[in-house]
VODRENDO-297462 format. One line per 8 residues: number of its first residue (from 1); their letters; for each residue x, y, z of C-alpha. Coordinates in steps of 0.5 Angstrom, whole numbers, plus 500, padded with zeros to 3 digits. Layout:
BEGIN
NUM	A	X Y Z | ...
This chain:
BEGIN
1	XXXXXXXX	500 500 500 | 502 507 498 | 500 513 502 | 501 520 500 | 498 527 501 | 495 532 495 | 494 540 499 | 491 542 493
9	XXXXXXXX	488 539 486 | 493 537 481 | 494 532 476 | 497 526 479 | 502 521 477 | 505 514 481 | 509 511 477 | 513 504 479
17	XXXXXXXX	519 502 476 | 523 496 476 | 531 496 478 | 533 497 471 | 529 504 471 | 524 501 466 | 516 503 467 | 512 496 471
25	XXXXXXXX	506 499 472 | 502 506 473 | 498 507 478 | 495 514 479 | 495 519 472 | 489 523 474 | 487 530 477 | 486 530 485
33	XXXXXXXX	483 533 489 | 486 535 496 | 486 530 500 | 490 524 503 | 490 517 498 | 492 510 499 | 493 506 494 | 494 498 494
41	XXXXXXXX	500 495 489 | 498 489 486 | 504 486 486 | 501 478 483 | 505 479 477 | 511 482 479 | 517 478 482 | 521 479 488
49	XXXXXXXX	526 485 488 | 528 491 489 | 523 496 486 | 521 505 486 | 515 509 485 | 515 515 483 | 511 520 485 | 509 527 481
57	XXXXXXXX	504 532 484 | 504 539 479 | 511 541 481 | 513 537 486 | 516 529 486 | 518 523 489 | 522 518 489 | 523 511 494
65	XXXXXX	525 505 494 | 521 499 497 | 523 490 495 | 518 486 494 | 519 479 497 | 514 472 495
């Protein structure tokens, strides 16, 4: 589960990234109104291993890391 804070309405992108940098899946690519989201990851198609999600929210981003272990 991915949790983040949106102070004021922007379009958003959550994105996530394989350790090779190449795109895995995107989460959110929409306009959203100020509030707090979490968003659940379907992990059943990917494999163990270190991972990123990208978050852009208007003109602030964010990068962290997180591994995946079956």
């Amino acid at each position: 589960t991915i949790e983040y804070h949106i102070p004021k309405e922007v379009f958003v992108t959550l994105k996530v990234y394989n350790i090779s940098g190449e795109l895995v899946k995107t989460l959110v690519d929409t306009t959203q109104v100020a509030n707090t989201y979490s968003i659940k990851v379907n992990c059943n198609d990917m494999s163990s291993g270190v991972y990123f999600y990208k978050l852009t929210a208007g003109d602030f981003t964010e990068t962290k890391k997180y591994t995946l272990l079956k």
